[in-house]
C-alpha angles and dihedrals in degrees: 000000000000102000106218115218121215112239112187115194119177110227090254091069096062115070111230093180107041121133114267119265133195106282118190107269138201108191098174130050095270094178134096077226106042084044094055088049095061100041095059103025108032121022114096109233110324146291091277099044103019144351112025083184155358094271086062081056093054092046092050093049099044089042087061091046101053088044099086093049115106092214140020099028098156091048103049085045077059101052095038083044093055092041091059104038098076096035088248085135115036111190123194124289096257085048086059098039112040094025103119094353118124091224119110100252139143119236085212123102098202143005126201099209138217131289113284109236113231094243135084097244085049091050088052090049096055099042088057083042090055092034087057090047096052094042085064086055102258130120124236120215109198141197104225082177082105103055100083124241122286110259089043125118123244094215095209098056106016100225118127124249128247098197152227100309088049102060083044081070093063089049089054104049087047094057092043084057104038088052098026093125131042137050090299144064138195127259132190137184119224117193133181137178124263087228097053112104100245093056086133113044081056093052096050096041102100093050072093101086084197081052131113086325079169098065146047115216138219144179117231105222132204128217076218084061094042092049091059093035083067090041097051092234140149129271131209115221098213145181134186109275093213135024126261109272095029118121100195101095115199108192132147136156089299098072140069139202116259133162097235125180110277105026118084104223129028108292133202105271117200101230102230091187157335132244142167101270092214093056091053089051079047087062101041089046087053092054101049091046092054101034100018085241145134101047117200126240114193085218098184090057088048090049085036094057103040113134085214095033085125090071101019141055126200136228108147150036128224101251102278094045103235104110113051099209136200110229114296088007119144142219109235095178144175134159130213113235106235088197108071084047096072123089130195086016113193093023140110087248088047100150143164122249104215095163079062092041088048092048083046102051089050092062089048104059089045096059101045089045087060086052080074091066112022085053126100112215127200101227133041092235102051085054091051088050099039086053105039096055097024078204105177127174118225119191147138143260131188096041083139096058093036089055095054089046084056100047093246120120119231100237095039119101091248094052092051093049095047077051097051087041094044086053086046090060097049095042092049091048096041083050091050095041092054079047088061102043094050093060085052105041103008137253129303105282088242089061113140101162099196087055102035094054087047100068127105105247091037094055085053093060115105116285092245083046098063088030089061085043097050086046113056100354126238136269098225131052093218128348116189133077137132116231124187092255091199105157102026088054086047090054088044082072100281099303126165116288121245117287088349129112110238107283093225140314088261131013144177104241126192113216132174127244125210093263090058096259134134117253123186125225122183103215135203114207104245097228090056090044090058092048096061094045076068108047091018105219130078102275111128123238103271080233092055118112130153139208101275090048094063126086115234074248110070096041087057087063100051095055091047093054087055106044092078085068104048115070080188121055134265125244098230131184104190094194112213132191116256088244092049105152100252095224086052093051087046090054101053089067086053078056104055086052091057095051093057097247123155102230145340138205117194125214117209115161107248149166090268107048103015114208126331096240135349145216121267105284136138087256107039118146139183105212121203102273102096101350123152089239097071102041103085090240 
């Protein structure tokens, strides 16, 4: 066993403003892995008839991307060009792949789409509307709190409805079939109300290992259901009592008023039964613990802390869960890599070079900002929605590398305040550069300054900040979130992933190949290879730890430092030991809640998805839960 041993820096010591020095630097995918990646997910056509390389892959993509500039085009090819080429900005995965090519493709990694309406002919309509949607390579996240509870009568047919869980099964067999082949495979979000009737029949679904393998599934939870969790109250299971549209309300002392998806004020709900709240938050708890789903979304702090709450309302996540999303909204999304930021990494002088992350930065929002426009979109709503807010979502990927590189451990108070500075410099500048684009190519259509400037997250920028907003508006709606970043941290030479701790030195990892098999790769974190390109044997950095090294805590933490910095939401895996106690997985949720987090998903090893990764071994798997395949990359 490799004792760890604990290495504690205060942020002053670690320079955040030093000149930039030469960092090692691949350039290239230099992995069996990363090469793979490329190669099936990314190259456009082959070495005889397309991309020789990777840097074909980055010219194509700036090129695109330029393309949609008036002015300037060579200039601003240069600047994307130079962002990509080190891996220094890492965009989504649809961006990668569809960017310049002639194929019909959208440059989004994910739609939430619209509201399902309660009849058969509506449901049909929204399952061609998300099939459309997949086919052009995006993944669809999806409120099922509109479809009534199974049992109940459909009066103008009088069939009796199977619910909510049943018609996900159809979702999930279309995308099965429309992405049944190729290195990639759909992924959806399903979402439902802690209040709908069949609450539980939706929380217990993927207890079924043979269940729903397509989405990932989450409740969406009150602070009205919390509330009475702590109090011990009950808590009414309801449905509308009427259809949108209808004007024969039926309501009696057994209803109550909720806002409820697809109706536009609060409506009268029948109330199909009463239970204890806290042993429904008992039953969503046990399933997470023994399957790691549901996750839970706060839905009213989502909706709370919306930069645009004033014209939308929420009820869904793209399928990560990182970008709460109006109906028909869209994750334009792209992460700056931490790790080509540090300089003299492993040394006594090891420093951040923010004047290079905020350069950076600028580039970045620019050229997701131009997605918008260069994108195609399957349907003409998601277009009017994309455009109207330009919402884009900025984050990072490989803070655990970069930590170790710095000296800091992950789960120590200084690693998790060069984190929370490192995301303040990305949000601010994010923030200034939209500033700037909107002087030169005008706010986001959706701009109403009085009420933009009223929300929440927006009121906590910087004073010059809003000042800069209230004078002359901003380009993007919102511009922060933190995606897994799975695959595109795998091509960037095997770095850490996002928010997350490294997973482990060295890991098993399950990839796709272009047949639709499963190919194993045995991966070194890229942090602990260049280490021991430094001290050449097999010791590990004294700032290395890895996931399962780190308390829930502690990831908990991690995520909460950051959040003040994200208007939109984090993709966080909070890893927890198999014996984890069950009341103390129960309370970490509580947690979450407390912190004022968005949303959390627990991993605890179990019968149904195994482990997230594994140690090298002749049998070693990756199971579905977090794995690259169903992120959407």
């Amino acid at each position: 066993m490799i004792q760890v041993i604990y290495v504690s820096r205060s942020p002053s010591q670690v320079k955040l403003n030093a000149p930039a020095t030469d960092a090692a630097m691949n350039p290239i995918p230099t992995t069996p892995i990363s090469q793979h990646l490329w190669e099936t997910r990314y190259r456009h056509g082959n070495a005889e008839s397309g991309e020789s390389s990777i840097d074909d892959t980055w010219a194509r993509v700036a090129e695109a991307l330029a393309g949609v500039e008036t002015r300037d085009r060579a200039r601003w090819r240069r600047r994307f060009h130079s962002l990509l080429e080190d891996f220094k900005f890492l965009p989504g995965g649809r961006i990668l792949a569809g960017a310049g090519t002639s194929q019909r493709v959208t440059l989004f990694n994910c739609f939430v789409m619209g509201a399902i309406p309660d009849s058969l002919p509506g449901i049909l309509d929204a399952l061609k509307e998300g099939a459309l949607t997949m086919q052009q390579g995006g993944g669809v996240g999806y409120d099922f709190s509109t479809l009534r509870p199974q049992g109940s009568e459909a009066p103008a047919t009088g069939t009796i409805a199977s619910g909510p869980v049943s018609f996900m099964r159809i979702w999930n067999s279309t995308c099965a079939t429309l992405l049944s082949t190729g290195a990639r495979r759909g992924a959806m979000m399903g979402t439902l109300r802690c209040d709908h009737p069949d609450i539980e029949i939706f929380v217990n679904a993927k207890r079924d290992r043979t269940e729903l393998r397509h989405f990932n599934v989450s409740v969406l939870v009150s602070d009205a259901f919390m509330a009475a969790v702590e109090a011990d109250a009950d808590w009414p299971l309801v449905f509308p009592v009427w259809a949108p549209g209808s004007v024969d309300a039926v309501h009696d002392e057994n209803t109550v008023m909720r806002e409820w998806p697809g109706f536009a004020a609060p409506t009268h709900c029948r109330v199909h039964r009463v239970l204890r709240a806290r042993l429904l938050w008992e039953r969503i708890m046990r399933a997470a613990y023994d399957c790691a789903e549901p996750g839970v979304l706060f839905i009213d702090r989502i909706n709370a802390n919306n930069n645009l709450a004033w014209r939308e309302r929420i009820s869904a996540t793209n399928p990560c869960g990182e970008v709460p999303l109006p109906p028909y909204g869209a994750c334009d999304l792209g992460a700056m890599n931490l790790t080509r930021f540090v300089r003299d990494a492993f040394m006594p002088t090891a420093n951040m070079d923010v004047a290079a992350l905020d350069e950076a930065v600028t580039t970045a929002v620019r050229m997701l900002d131009n997605v918008i426009d260069a994108s195609s979109f399957p349907l003409p709503a998601q277009a009017e929605q994309a455009r109207g807010s330009r919402r884009i979502g900025l984050g990072l990927t490989g803070l655990a590398d970069a930590l170790v590189m710095l000296g800091l451990r992950y789960d120590s108070e200084a690693g998790r305040s060069l984190a929370a500075e490192a995301m303040g410099v990305i949000c601010h500048s994010a923030y200034r550069a939209s500033v700037a684009i909107a002087a030169e190519k005008g706010c986001f259509p959706f701009f109403d300054k009085q009420r933009y400037m009223e929300s929440p997250f927006v009121a906590a920028l910087p004073c010059d900040l809003q000042r800069a907003i209230r004078d002359g508006g901003i380009r993007n709606s919102h511009l922060t979130a933190i995606a897994p970043t799975g695959t595109i941290s795998l091509l960037a030479n095997s770095i850490s992933n996002g928010i997350e701790p490294i997973f482990a030195a060295r890991h098993q990892r399950a990839v796709l190949d272009m047949n639709g098999a499963t190919r194993q790769f045995e991966v070194e974190d890229d942090a602990c290879k260049q280490w021991r390109t430094i001290k050449a044997n097999e010791s590990l950095p004294p700032s290395f730890v890895d996931a399962s090294g780190v308390s829930p805590e502690d990831h908990l933490s991690m995520q909460a430092a950051l959040q003040p910095y994200v208007d939109g939401a984090i993709s966080k895996t909070v890893n927890v030991p198999e014996n984890c106690d069950f009341a103390d997985f129960s309370f970490l949720y509580q947690r979450a809640y407390a912190l004022g987090l968005k949303g959390v998903t627990a991993f605890r090893p179990n019968r149904v998805t195994g482990a997230v990764l594994t140690v090298p071994g002749p049998d070693a798997d990756s199971p579905h839960c977090c794995t690259i395949d169903r992120e959407v990359d």
